[in-house]
Steps between C-alpha positions, in 0.01 A plus 500: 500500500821643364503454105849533518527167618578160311183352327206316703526162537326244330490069467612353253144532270619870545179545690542783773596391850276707784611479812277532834614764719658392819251657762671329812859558434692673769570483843255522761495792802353514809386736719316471807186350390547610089697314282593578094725374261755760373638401110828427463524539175234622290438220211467737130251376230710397207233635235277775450193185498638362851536823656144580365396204640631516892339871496161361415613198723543782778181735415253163481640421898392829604170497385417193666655603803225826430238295404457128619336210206169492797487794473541581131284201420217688667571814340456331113126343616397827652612683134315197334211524686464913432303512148650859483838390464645397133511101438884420458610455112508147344813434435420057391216592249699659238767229536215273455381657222813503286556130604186385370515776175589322158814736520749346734810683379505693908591204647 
């Protein structure tokens, strides 16, 4: 993201407009039995929130490709099931709580 450039776009509620990134754009190569796509032109995010965005986009495809959902599934009952391990926080009960509080000014 080049700050330089013109400001992001947005709709017309002025509402920020985040594009996906194009994953499949480019032509495709062969080679014997491999084949890859080489970009043509390599899209650029046109914020700092979108650019953000397609890295996380990026880094959340590799860890699945590291770890597959079986197998992470599998890996969260094993930690549940091991009493030495720390319970994960509750994130819902204090929402809860300041829902059903008398003071309703956080929401």
């Amino acid at each position: 993201f080049d700050p330089s450039n013109e400001a992001a776009p947005r709709d017309e509620d002025g509402e920020l407009v985040l594009r996906r990134r194009e994953v499949h754009s480019g032509r495709a190569i062969s080679v014997s039995a491999v084949e890859w796509s080489v970009a043509d032109k390599m899209a650029k995010p046109t914020s700092a929130l979108e650019g953000y965005m397609w890295d996380k986009e990026t880094e959340v495809d590799r860890f699945r490709e590291r770890v597959p959902l079986q197998n992470l599934v599998s890996q969260c009952k094993l930690c549940n099931l091991d009493p030495t391990k720390p319970k994960p926080r509750d994130f819902l009960g204090p929402l809860r709580d300041a829902a059903n509080s008398n003071d309703n000014d956080n929401f």
